[in-house]
N, C-alpha and C positions, 0 to 999 in steps of 0.2 A: 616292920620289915627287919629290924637289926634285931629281933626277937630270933626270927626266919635263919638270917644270917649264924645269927650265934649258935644257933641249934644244930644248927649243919658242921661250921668249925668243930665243936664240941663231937659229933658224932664221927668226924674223919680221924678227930685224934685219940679219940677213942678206939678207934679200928686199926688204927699204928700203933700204939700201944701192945695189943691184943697179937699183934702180928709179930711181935718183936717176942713177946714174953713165950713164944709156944717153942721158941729156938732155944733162949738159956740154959746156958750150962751143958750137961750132956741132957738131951732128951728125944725123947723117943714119938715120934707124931702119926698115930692113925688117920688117915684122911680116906672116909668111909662115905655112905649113903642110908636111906633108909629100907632103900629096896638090898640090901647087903645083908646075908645072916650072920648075926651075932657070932654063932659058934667059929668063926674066926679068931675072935678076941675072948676064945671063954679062959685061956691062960694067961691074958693081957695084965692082971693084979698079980702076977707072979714074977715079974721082971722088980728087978731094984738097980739102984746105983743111978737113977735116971729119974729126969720129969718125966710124966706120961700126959701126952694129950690126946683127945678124940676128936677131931674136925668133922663136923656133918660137911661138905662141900656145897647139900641142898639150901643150907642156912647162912656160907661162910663162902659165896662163889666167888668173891674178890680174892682169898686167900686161895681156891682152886687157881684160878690165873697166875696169883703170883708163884706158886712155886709150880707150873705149870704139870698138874695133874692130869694125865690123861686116862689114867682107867682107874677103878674102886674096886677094892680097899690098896692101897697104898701105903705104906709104910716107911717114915722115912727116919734116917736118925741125924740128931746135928751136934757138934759140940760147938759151943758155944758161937750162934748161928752158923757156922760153916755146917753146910749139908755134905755128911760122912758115908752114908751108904741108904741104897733105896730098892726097894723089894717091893714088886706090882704082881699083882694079883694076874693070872692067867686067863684065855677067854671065857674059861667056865667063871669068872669073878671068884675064884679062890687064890689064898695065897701060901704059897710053896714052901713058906718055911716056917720053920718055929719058934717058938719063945725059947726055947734054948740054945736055937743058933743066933736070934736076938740080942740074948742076955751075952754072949760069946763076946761078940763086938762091942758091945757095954763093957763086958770087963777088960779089951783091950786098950780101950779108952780110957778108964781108971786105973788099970797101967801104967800107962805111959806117959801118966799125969807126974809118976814118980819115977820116971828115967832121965 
């Protein structure tokens, strides 16, 4: 039983963990699906100045909840966890803007790191 117990602690703090690290610093979070095409994120390795993450939401539905995702792909940007701007995908599940209006707010961020 305290095998049972321990497995579980171990697994919730693992899942805080995980939750905290996808926010550090300035970084950049796709929260997608598997029914979602790719070619959304075919420019996604051409952003910098930023962590990049990719959230399946199908595999990661505690962290849908917590940052309260309502439609796929979702894009959200945080610096260091404050969530700084968020970009949702339209009815067709497309999203409206690019990796260079992306990369825009990333570098207004590392800006103003030095102002």
């Amino acid at each position: 039983m305290k095998k049972i117990g321990t497995t579980i602690l171990l697994f919730l703090l693992c899942l805080n963990v995980f939750s905290q690290e996808y926010k550090d610093e300035i970084s950049i979070v796709c929260f997608t699906a598997s029914f979602v095409k790719s070619s959304e994120l075919k420019d996604w390795k051409k952003l910098f100045d930023a962590n990049k993450h990719i959230i399946d939401i199908e595999k990661n539905i505690n962290i849908m909840v917590e940052e309260d995702i309502e439609v796929v792909p979702t894009i959200k940007l945080f610096n260091n966890g404050a969530e700084v701007k968020v970009w949702k995908a339209n009815i067709m599940l497309e999203l409206e803007v690019t990796c260079k209006e992306i990369q825009e707010e990333i570098d207004e961020l590392v800006a103003s790191k030095y102002n």
